[in-house]
C-alpha positions in Angstrom: -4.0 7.5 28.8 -4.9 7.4 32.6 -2.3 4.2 32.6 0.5 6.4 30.8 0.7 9.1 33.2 0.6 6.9 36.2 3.7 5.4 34.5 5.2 8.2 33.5 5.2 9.6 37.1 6.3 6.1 38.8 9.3 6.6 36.3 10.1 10.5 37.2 9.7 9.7 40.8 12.1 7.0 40.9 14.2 8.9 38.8 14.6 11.4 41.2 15.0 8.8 44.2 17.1 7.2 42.6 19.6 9.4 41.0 22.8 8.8 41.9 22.6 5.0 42.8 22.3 3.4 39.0 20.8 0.4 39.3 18.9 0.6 42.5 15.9 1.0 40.8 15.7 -2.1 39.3 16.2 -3.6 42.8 14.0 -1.7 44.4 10.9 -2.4 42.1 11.9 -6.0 42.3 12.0 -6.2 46.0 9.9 -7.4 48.0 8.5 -4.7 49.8 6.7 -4.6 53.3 5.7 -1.0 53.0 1.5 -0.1 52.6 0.4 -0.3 49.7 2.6 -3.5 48.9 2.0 -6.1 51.8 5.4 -7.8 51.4 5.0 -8.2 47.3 7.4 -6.2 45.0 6.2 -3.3 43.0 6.3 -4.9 40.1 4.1 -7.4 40.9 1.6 -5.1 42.8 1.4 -3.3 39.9 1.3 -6.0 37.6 -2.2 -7.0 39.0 -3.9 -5.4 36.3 -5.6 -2.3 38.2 -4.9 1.4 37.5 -5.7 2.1 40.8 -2.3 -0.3 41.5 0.1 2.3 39.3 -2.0 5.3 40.9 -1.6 3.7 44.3 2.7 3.3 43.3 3.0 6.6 41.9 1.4 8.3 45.1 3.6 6.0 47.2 6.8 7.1 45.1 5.7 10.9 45.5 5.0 10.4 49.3 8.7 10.0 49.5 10.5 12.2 47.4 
């Protein structure tokens, strides 16, 4: 469940950020990004490293800037 929300708010975030630019999200969560919490990996694949504390850590990022 904790995993669900976290994604559920990643998506409504970049919803949000990205609302007018189409398919900018799937660029952005693809890029490689030098911004904390990433280090220079993509979203994607800081998320994808198995952790909740990964989507929780993307999620407050995501908020942080909207």
């Amino acid at each position: 469940m904790e995993r669900i929300s976290h994604l559920m708010g990643i998506h409504r975030s970049l919803a949000i950020i990205f609302s007018t630019q189409g398919d900018a999200v799937y660029q952005w969560i693809s890029k490689p990004n030098s911004a904390a919490p990433f280090n220079g990996q993509s979203a994607l694949q800081f998320m994808l490293s198995g952790k909740v504390i990964a989507l929780s850590d993307v999620r407050r990022y995501l908020e942080g800037i909207h």
